[in-house]
N, C-alpha and C positions, 0 to 999 in steps of 0.2 A: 264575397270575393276572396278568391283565393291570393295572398300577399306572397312576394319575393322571402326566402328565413334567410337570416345570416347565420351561417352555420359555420361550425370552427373546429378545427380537428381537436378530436381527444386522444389525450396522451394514453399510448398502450394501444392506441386503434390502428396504428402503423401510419397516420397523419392523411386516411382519404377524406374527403368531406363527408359527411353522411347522408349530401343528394347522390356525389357520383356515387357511391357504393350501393345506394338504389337504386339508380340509373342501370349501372353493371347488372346489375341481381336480375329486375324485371327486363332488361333487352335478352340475358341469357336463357331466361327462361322460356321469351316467347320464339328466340331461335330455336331450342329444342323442340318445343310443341309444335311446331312449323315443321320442321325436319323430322318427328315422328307423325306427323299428317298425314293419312292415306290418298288423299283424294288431289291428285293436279286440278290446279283452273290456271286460266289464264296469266295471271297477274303475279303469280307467285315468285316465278324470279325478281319481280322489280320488289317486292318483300322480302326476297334473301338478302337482295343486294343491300338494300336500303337499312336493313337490319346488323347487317357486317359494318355501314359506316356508320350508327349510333353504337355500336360494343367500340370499334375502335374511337370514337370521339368521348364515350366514356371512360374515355385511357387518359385522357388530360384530365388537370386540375382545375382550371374551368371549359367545361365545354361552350361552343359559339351558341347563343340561345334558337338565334333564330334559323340556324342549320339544324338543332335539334327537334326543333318545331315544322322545317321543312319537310326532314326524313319521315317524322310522328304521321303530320299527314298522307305523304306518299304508303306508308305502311297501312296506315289504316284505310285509303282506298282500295288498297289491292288487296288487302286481308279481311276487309270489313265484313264481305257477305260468307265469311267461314264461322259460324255463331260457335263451334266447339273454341276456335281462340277468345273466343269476346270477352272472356274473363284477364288473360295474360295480358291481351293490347289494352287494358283499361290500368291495369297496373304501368305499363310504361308508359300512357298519357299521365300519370297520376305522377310519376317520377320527372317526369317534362315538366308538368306545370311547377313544381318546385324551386325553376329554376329563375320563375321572374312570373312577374305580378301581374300581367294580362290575363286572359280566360281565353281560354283555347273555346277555338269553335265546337260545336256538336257531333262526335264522329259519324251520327248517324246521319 
């Protein structure tokens, strides 16, 4: 089971915590990949959308866990059957679970 870290800003790191700045990292990345995506489906604006409020909720010092876990979900409904993402949305569940000691459901 994956546990809650208490993590502590290092000095010289400009004082982020080292979940949000993987939170930051993997939300941005799977907004580019999304935005160079060729292919429309359906569901993809509520994955833009949902995606712009985890980048900006990884703008606080602590983000709300279970707004991040709400978004997580919603993203990975709507993105889940795109397999070319499946590597990027695994890193930002991977960065959500970080943030507190439950286990996130199975995205699949």
């Amino acid at each position: 089971m994956l546990r809650s870290v208490e993590c502590r800003t290092v000095k010289g790191s400009g004082g982020v915590d080292p979940r949000v700045a993987n939170l930051r990292a993997a939300v941005s990345r799977l907004r580019r990949e999304l935005a160079a995506h060729p292919a429309e489906f359906p569901d993809r604006g509520i994955a833009e959308d949902e995606l712009a409020a985890l980048a900006a909720m990884a703008f606080n010092d602590m983000p709300e866990i279970r707004r991040l876990r709400r978004s997580l979900l919603l993203v990975a409904g709507a993105i889940g059957s795109v397999s070319a993402l499946s590597p990027s949305l695994a890193k930002v569940r991977t960065a959500v679970e970080l943030f507190g000691d439950r286990r996130l459901p199975p995205l699949n």
